[in-house]
N, C-alpha and C positions, 0 to 999 in steps of 0.2 A: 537467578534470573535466567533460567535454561530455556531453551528452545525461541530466542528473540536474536534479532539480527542486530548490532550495532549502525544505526540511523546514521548517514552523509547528508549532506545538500542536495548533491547529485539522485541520491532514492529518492528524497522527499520531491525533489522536482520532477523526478519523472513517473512518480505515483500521480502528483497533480496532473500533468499532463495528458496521460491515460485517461485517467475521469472525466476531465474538461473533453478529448476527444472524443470520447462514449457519449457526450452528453449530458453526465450526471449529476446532480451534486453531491454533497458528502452526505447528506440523509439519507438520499436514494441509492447511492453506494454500500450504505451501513445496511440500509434496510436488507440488500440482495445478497448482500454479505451473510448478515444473519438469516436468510433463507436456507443457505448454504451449512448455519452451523454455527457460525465464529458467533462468538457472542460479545465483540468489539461496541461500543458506546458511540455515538457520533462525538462525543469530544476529545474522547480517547485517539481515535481515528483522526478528526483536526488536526492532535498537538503532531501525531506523525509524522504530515503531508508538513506542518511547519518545521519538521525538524527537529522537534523539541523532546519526541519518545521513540522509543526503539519500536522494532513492531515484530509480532509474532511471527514464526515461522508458518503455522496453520492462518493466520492471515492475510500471508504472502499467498499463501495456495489458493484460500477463497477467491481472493481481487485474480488469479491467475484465470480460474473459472468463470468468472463474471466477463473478463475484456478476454476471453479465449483469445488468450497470447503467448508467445512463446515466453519461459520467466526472463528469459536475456532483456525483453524489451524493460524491465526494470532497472537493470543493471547498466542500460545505452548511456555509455560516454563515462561510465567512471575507470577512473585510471587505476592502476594496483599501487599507487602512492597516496592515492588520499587519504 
């Protein structure tokens, strides 16, 4: 399983978040994703945001490109104990 990030609550919440603030939904997310390259599924990407799957490192990067953000805003508010 190399190059995937081990999935929190915290990412998964604050991947929703992001989206919901851009506007998008998760199709329209997938789709500019895969513009970009990733070749992420929209249910793939779902089970993510619910927490359920880890999520690639090159798909960190795509959604980084889509919500031109700094990656920290992924990372807001999780502690180095969870």
């Amino acid at each position: 399983m190399g190059n995937m990030l081990l999935q929190n609550i915290s990412l998964s919440g604050n991947l929703r978040r992001l989206r919901t603030e851009a506007g998008l939904t998760q199709k329209a997310l997938v789709a500019r994703m895969n513009l970009l390259g990733s070749i992420i599924e929209h249910t793939a990407y779902s089970k993510i945001e619910a927490g359920t799957r880890n999520i690639k490192v090159t798909d960190l990067v795509a959604l980084q490109q889509v919500y031109h953000v700094d990656f920290a805003e992924f990372f807001r508010g999780i502690k180095p104990h969870e």
